[in-house]
VOPAGU-2260 file (C-alpha; in pm, 1 decimal, decimal comma):
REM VOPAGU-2260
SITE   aa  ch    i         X         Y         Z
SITE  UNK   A    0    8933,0   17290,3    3461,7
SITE  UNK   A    1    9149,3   17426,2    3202,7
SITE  UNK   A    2    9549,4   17394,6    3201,4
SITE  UNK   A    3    9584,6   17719,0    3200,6
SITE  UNK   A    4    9384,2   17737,5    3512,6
SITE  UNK   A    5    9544,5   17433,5    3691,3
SITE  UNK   A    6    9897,4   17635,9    3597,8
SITE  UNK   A    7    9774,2   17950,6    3786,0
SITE  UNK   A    8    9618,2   17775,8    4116,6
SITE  UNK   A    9    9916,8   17487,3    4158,6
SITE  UNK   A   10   10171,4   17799,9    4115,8
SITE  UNK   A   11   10021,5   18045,1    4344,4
SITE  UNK   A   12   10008,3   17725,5    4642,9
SITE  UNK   A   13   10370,8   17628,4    4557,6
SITE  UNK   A   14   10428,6   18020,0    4586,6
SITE  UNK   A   15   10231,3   18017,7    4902,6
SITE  UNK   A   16   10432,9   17793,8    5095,4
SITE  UNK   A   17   10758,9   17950,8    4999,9
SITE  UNK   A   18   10699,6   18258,4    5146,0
SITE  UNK   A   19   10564,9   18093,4    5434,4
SITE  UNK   A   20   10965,6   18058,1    5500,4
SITE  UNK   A   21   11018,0   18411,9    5384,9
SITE  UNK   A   22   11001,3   18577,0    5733,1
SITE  UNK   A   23   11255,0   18272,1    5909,9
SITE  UNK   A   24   11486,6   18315,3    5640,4
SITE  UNK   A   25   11459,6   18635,2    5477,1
SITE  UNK   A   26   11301,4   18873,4    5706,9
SITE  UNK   A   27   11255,8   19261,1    5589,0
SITE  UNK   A   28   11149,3   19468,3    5924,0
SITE  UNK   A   29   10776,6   19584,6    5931,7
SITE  UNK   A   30   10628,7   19315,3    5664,9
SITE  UNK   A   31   10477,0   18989,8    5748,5
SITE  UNK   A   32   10535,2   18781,2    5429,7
SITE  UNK   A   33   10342,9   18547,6    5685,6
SITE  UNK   A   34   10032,0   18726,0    5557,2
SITE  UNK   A   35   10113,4   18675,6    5216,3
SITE  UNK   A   36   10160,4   18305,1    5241,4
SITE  UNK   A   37    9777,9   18297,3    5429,8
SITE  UNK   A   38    9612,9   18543,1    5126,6
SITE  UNK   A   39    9747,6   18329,1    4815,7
SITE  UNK   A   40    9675,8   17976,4    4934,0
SITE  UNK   A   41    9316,1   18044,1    5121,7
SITE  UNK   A   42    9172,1   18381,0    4947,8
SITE  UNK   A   43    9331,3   18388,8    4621,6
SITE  UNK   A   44    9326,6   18018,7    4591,2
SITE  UNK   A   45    9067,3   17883,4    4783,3
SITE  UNK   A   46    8887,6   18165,1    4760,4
SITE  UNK   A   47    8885,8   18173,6    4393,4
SITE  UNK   A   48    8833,3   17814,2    4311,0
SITE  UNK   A   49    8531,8   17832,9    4601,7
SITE  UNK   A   50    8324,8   18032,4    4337,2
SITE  UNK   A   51    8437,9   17875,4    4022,3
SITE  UNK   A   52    8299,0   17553,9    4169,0
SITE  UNK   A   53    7976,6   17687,5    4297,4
SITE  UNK   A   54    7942,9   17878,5    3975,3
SITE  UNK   A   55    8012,5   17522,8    3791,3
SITE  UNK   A   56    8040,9   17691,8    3423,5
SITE  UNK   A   57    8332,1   17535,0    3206,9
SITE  UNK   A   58    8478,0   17965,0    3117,6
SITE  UNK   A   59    8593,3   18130,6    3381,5
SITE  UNK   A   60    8288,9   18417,9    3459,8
SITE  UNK   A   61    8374,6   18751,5    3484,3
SITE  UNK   A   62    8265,6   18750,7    3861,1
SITE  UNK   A   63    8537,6   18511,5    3926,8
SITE  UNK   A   64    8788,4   18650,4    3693,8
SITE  UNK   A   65    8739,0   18994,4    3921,7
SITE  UNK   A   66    8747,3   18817,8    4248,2
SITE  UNK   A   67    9072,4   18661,5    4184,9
SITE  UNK   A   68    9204,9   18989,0    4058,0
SITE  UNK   A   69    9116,1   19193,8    4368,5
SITE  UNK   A   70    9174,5   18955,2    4598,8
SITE  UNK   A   71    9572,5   18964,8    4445,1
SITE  UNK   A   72    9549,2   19369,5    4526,8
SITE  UNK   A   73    9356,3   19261,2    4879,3
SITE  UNK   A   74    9704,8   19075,6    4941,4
SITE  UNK   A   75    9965,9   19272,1    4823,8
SITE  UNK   A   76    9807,3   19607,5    4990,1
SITE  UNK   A   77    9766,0   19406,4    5335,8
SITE  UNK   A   78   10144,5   19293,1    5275,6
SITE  UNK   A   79   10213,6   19654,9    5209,2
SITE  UNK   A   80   10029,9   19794,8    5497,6
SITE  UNK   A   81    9795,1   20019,9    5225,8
SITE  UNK   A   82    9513,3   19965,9    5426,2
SITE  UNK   A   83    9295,8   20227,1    5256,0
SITE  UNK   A   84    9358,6   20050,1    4928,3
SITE  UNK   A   85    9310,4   19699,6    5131,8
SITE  UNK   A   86    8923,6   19810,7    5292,4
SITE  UNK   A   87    8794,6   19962,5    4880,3
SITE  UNK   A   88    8900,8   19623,3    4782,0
SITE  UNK   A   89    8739,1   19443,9    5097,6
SITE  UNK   A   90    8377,8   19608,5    4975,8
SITE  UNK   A   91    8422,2   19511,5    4620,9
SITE  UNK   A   92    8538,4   19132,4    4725,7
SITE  UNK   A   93    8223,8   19110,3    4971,1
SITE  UNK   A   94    7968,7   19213,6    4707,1
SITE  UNK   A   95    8116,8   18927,9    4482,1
SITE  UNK   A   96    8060,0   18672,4    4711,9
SITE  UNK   A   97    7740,1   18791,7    4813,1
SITE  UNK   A   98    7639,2   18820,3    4453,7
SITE  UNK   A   99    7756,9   18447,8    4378,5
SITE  UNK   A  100    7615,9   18327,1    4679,9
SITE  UNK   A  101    7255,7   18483,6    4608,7
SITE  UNK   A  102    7235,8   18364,9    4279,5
SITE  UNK   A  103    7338,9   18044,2    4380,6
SITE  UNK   A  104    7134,3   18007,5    4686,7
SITE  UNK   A  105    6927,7   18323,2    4845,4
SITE  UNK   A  106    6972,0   18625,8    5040,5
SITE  UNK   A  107    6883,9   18487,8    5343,8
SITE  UNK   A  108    7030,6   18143,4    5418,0
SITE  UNK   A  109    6713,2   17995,3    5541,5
SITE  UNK   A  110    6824,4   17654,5    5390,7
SITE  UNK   A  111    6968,9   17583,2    5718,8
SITE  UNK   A  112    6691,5   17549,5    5855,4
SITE  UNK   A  113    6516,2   17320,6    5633,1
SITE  UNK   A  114    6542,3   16936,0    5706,8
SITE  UNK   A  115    6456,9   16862,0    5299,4
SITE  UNK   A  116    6830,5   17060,1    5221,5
SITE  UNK   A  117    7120,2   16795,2    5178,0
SITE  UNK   A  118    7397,6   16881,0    5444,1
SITE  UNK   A  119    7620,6   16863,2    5118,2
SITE  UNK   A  120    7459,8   17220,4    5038,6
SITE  UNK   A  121    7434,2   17352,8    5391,6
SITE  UNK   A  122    7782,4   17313,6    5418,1
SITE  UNK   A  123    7855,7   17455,3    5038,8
SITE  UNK   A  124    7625,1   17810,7    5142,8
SITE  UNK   A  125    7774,7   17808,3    5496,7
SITE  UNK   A  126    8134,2   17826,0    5277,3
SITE  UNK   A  127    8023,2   18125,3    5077,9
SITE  UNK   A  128    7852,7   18300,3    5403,8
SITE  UNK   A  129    8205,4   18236,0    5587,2
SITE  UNK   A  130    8386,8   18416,6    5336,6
SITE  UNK   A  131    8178,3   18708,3    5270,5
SITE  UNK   A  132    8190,4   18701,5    5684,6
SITE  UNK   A  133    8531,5   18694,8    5696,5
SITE  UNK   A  134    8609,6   18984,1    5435,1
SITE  UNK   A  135    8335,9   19189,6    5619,7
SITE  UNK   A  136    8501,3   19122,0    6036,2
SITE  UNK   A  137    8841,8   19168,0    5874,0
SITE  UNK   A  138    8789,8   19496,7    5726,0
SITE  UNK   A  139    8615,7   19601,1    6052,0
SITE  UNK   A  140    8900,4   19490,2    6258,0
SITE  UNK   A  141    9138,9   19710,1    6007,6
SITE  UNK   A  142    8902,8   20011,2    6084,6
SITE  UNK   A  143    8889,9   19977,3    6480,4
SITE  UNK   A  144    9311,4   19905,2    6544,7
SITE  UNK   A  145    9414,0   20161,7    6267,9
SITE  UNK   A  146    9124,0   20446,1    6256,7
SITE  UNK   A  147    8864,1   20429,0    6533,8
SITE  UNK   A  148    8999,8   20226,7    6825,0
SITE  UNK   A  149    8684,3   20164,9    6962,4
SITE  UNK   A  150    8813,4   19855,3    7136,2
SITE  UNK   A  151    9164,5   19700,8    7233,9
SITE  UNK   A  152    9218,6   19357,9    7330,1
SITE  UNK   A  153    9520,6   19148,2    7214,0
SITE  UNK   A  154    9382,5   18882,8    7000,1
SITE  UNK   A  155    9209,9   19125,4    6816,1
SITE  UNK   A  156    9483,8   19202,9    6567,3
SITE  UNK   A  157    9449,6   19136,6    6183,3
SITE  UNK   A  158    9723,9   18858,2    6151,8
SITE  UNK   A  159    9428,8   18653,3    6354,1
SITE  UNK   A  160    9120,8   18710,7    6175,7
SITE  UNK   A  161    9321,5   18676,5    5821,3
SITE  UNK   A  162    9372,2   18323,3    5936,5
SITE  UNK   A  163    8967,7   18290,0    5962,2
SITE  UNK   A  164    9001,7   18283,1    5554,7
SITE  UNK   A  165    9110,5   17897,5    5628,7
SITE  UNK   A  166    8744,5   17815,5    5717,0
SITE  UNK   A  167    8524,6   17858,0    5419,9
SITE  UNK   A  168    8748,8   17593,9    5244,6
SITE  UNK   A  169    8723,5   17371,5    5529,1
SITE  UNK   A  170    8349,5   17439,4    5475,6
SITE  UNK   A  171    8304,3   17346,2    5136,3
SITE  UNK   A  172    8562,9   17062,3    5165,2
SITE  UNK   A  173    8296,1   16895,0    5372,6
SITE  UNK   A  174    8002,9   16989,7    5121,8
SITE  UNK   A  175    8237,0   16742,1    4847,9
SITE  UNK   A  176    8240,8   16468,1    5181,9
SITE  UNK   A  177    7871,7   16513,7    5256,4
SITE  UNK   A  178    7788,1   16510,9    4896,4
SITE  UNK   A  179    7905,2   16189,2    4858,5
SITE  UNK   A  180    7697,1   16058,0    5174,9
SITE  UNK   A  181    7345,6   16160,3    4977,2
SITE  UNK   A  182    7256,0   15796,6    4919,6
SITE  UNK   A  183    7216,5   15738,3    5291,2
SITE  UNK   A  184    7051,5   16065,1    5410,0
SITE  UNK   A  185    6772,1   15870,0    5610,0
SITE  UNK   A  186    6565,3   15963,0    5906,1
SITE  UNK   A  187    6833,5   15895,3    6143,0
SITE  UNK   A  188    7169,8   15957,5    5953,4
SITE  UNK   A  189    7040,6   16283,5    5865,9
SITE  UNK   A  190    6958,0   16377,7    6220,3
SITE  UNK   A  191    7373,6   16253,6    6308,2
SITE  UNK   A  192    7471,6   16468,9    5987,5
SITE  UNK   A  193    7235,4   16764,7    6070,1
SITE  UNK   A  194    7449,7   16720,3    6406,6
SITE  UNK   A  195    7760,9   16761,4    6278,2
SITE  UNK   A  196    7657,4   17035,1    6040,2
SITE  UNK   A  197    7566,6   17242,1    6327,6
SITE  UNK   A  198    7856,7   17131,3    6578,7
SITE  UNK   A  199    8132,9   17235,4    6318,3
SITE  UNK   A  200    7972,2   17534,9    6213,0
SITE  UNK   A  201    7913,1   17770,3    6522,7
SITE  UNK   A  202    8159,4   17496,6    6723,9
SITE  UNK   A  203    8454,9   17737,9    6485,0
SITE  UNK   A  204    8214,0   18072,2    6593,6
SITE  UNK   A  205    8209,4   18023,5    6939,7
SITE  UNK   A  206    8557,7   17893,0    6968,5
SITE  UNK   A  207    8705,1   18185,4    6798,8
SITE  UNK   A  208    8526,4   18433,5    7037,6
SITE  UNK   A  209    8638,7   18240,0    7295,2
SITE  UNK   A  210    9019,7   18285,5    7132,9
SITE  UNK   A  211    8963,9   18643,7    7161,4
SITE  UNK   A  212    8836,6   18688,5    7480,7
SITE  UNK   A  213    9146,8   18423,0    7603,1
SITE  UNK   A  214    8949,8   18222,1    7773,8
SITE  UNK   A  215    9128,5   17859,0    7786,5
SITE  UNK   A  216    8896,6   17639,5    7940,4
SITE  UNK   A  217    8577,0   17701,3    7717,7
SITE  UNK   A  218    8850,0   17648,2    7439,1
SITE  UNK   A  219    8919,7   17308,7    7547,3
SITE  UNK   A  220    8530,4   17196,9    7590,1
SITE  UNK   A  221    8463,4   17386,6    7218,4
SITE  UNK   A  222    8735,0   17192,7    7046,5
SITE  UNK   A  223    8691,8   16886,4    7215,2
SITE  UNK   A  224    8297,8   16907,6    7015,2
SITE  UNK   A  225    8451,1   16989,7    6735,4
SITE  UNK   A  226    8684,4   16673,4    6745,8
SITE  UNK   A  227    8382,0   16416,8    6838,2
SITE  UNK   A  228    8207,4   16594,2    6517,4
SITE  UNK   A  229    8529,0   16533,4    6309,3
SITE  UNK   A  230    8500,6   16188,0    6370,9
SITE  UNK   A  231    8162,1   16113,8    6342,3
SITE  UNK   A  232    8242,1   16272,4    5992,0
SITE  UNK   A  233    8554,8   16037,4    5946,0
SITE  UNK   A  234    8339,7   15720,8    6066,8
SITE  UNK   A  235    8019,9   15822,6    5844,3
SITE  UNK   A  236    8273,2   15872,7    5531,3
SITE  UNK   A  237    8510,3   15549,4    5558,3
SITE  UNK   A  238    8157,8   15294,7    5605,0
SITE  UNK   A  239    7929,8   15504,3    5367,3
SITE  UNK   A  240    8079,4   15679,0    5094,8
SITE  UNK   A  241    8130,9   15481,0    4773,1
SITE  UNK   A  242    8480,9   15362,9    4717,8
SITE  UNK   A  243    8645,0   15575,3    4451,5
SITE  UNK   A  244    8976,0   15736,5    4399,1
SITE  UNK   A  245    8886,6   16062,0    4562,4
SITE  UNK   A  246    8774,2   15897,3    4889,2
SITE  UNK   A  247    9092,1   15822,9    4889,2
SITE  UNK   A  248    9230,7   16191,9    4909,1
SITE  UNK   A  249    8922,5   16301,1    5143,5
SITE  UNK   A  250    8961,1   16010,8    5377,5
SITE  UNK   A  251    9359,5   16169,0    5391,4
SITE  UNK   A  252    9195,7   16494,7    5435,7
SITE  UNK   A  253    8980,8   16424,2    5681,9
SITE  UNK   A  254    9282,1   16257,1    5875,6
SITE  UNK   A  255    9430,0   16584,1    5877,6
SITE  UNK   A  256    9189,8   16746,5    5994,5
SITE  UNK   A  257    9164,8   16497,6    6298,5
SITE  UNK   A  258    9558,2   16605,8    6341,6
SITE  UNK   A  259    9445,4   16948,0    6335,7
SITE  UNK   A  260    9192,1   16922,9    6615,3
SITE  UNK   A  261    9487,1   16700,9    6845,7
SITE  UNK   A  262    9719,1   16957,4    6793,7
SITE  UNK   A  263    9490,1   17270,0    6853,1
SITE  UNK   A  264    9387,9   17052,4    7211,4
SITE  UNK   A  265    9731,6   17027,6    7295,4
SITE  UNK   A  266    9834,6   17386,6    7267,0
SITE  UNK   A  267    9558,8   17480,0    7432,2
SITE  UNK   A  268    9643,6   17281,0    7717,3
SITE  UNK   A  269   10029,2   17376,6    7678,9
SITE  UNK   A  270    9909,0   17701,5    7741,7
SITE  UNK   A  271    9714,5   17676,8    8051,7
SITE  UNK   A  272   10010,9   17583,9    8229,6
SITE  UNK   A  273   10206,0   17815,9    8453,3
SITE  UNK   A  274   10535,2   17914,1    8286,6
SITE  UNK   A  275   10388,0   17887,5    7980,9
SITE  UNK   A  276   10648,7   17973,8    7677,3
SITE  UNK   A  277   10509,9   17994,0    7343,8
SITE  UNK   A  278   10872,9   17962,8    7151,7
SITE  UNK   A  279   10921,1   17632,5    7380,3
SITE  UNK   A  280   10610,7   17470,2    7214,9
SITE  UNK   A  281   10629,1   17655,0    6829,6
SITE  UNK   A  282   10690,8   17343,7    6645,7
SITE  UNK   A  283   10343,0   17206,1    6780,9
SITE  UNK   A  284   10187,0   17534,8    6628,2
SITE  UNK   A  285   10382,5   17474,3    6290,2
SITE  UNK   A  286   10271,5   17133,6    6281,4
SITE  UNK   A  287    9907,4   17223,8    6393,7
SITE  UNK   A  288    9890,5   17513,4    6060,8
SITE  UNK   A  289   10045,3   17278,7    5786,9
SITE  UNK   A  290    9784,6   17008,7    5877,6
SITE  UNK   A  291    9565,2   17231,5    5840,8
SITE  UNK   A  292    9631,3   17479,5    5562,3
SITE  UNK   A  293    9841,7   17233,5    5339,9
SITE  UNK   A  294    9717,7   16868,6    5441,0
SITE  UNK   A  295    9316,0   16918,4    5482,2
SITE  UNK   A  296    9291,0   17219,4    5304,4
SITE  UNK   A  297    9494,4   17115,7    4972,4
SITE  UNK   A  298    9302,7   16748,1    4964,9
SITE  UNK   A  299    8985,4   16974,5    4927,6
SITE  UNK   A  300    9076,9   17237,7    4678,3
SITE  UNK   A  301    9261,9   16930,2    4470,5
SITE  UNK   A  302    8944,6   16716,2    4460,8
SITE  UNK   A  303    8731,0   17050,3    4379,5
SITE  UNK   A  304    8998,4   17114,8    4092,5
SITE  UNK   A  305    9016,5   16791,5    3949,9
SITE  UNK   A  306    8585,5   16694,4    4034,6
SITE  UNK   A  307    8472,5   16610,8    3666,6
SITE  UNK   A  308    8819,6   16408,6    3597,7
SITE  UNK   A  309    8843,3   16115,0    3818,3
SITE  UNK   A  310    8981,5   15877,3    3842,5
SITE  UNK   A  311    9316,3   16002,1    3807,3
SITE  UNK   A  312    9653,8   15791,1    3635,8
SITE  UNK   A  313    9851,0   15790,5    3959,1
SITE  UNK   A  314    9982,6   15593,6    4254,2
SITE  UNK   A  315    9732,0   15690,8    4511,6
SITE  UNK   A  316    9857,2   15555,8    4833,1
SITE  UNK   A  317   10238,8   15673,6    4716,1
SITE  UNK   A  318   10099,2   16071,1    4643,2
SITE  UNK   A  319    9913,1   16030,8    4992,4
SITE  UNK   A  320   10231,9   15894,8    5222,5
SITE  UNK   A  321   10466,5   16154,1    5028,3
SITE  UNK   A  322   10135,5   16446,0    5102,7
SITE  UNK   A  323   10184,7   16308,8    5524,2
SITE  UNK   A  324   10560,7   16320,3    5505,1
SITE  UNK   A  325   10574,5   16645,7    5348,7
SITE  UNK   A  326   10296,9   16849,8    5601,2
SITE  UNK   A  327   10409,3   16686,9    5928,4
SITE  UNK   A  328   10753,4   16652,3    5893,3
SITE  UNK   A  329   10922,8   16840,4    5626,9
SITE  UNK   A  330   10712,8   17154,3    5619,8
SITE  UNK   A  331   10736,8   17236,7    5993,0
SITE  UNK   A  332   11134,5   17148,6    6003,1
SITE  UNK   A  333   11133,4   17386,8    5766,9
SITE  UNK   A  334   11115,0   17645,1    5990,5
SITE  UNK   A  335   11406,9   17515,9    6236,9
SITE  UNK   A  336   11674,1   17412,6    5919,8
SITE  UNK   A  337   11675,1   17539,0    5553,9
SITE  UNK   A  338   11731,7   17233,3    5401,9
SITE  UNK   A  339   11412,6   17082,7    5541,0
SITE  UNK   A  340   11223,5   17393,6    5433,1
SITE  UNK   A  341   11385,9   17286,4    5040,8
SITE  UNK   A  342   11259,9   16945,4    5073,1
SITE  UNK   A  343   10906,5   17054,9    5167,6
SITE  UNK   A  344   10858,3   17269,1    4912,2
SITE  UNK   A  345   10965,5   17028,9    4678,0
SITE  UNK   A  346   10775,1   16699,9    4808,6
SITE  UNK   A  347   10473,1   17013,3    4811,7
SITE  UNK   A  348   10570,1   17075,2    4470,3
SITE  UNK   A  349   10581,2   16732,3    4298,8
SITE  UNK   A  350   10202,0   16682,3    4559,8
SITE  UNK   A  351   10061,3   16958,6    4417,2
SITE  UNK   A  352   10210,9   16887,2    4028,7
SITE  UNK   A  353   10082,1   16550,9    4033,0
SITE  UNK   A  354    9760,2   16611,4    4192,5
SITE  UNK   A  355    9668,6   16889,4    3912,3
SITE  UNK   A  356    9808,5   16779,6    3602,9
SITE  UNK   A  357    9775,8   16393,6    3592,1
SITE  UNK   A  358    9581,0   16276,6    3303,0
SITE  UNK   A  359    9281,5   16132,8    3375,8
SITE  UNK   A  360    9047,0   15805,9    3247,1
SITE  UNK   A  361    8897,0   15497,4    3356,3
SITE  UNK   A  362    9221,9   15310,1    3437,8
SITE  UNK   A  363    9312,6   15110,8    3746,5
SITE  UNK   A  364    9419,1   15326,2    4077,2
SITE  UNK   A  365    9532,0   15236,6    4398,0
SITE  UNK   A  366    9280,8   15131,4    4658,6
């Protein structure tokens, strides 16, 4: 990846996070910078970098180069509330991802089905069919609360399908973890990864319909799957995978994401309870987003960024303890006390800095 590149993505996530304090600290009445902080880290970003890496070309193709440009109008007309602007742009985004996706793979994903496919490129098709998913549901959900109102129910609001644009870069985030698992993709590993392939995948679809229809219970069972499948992942990674610098990072990642799954449990459960307050229990949210958007989410898109240039002249385990510091603790005080909210966007900063722009070479790294 060029420096010019790695200049544009590590900006746009530093960005990202800052206004994700925007609305606590600088508020402007009828604007959600909240939705701004989502679109440049997962769809700009992730979103971005998602087809650069499955198009694997060393320039930048003209596909891409349009993707990331409408997906910057996507989130500045959302931001803006100019949602016919916002559903032009949704139909041109969708047709790029299809387009990449196709070409990479085929119109109809019928690789899932086939136990020859590696679960590395189940995952990695699955990521491209999320997105162009995601685009398509949110652009429906625009039509029905703003034009039609065919149907009203509370969770069905844009603010909570925007946050769906998390998943494909979970997705493909596992494709790098599964990818490195090849070597051991016998008779019965495969049938455990095949497992957890499946689990994750409509696990997130059936536990989102369940968010919608509020129904607490099913939500519990759904993510407590999801967690067993998380670590069979973490368990299958740490023995298997060769040891290597970006292990490392994934195995961090993938303790994240085990945070993430906790958390989600415990709000869940938080809210089953009569008397239930949601601004008595916000800081487990907070905590339960940055694990996921900037602990799991940014080990993925940093490996993907940095894939052909490991290993990596830095202090592994030093990066990794300041990454944990800075998305537990200093991210979500951020929201309570400024100062905090400084601190994590400058341990986020110097992360994200040193993660992107660290030269690379066969040197010694921490282990």
């Amino acid at each position: 990846m060029t420096i010019r590149l790695k200049v544009l993505f590590s900006s746009l996530m530093i960005t990202a996070l800052g206004l994700g304090y925007a609305d606590v600290y600088y508020p402007v009445d009828g604007f959600s910078f909240e939705r701004l902080h989502i679109f440049l880290f997962n769809l700009c970003t992730g979103g971005t970098i998602l087809l650069y890496y499955t198009e694997r070309r060393h320039e930048v193709s003209g596909h891409v180069k349009m993707f990331f440009l409408l997906s910057l109008v996507y989130a500045f007309s959302a931001f803006l509330q100019w949602y016919p602007l916002t559903l032009v742009v949704s139909a041109l985004l969708w047709g790029l991802v299809e387009k990449v996706r196709i070409n990479t793979f085929s119109i109809v994903p019928y690789q899932f089905f086939l136990p020859r496919v590696p679960v590395s490129e189940k995952f990695h098709q699955a990521s491209l069919l999320c997105l162009s998913i995601g685009i398509a549901m949110a652009s429906m959900v625009l039509i029905n609360n703003e034009y039609a109102h065919w149907v009203y129910m509370e969770k069905l609001n844009l603010d909570t399908f925007f946050l769906g644009y998390s998943f494909p870069l979970s997705l493909i985030t596992l494709s790098i973890v599964f990818g490195m698992l090849k070597k051991i993709e016998g008779p019965k590993s495969k049938s455990i990864m095949e497992l957890c392939f499946w689990t994750i995948t409509l696990g997130v679809i059936i536990f989102f319909i369940f968010i919608l229809f509020e129904k607490f219970m099913p939500q519990i069972f759904v993510t407590a799957a999801l967690f067993t499948a998380v670590i069979m992942v973490f368990m299958l990674y740490y023995t298997f995978a060769d040891s290597m610098q970006q292990k490392l990072f994934l195995t961090s990642g993938i303790g994240f994401l085990i945070v993430t799954a906790v958390t989600g449990i415990a709000y869940i459960c938080f809210q089953m309870q009569e008397g239930y307050d949601p601004l008595k229990i916000k800081w487990l949210l907070h905590i339960h987003v940055f694990a996921s958007l900037y602990g799991w989410n940014l080990c993925g898109l940093s490996v993907i960024c940095r894939f052909d240039d490991f290993p990596i002249r830095l202090h592994s385990t030093t990066v990794i303890l300041i990454h944990w510091l800075t998305a537990l603790v200093l991210a979500p005080l951020g929201l309570f006390q400024g100062w905090f909210a400084v601190l994590a966007i400058a341990g986020y900063a110097f992360i994200t800095l040193t993660l992107f722009f660290s030269g690379n070479g066969n040197i010694h790294y921490d282990q």
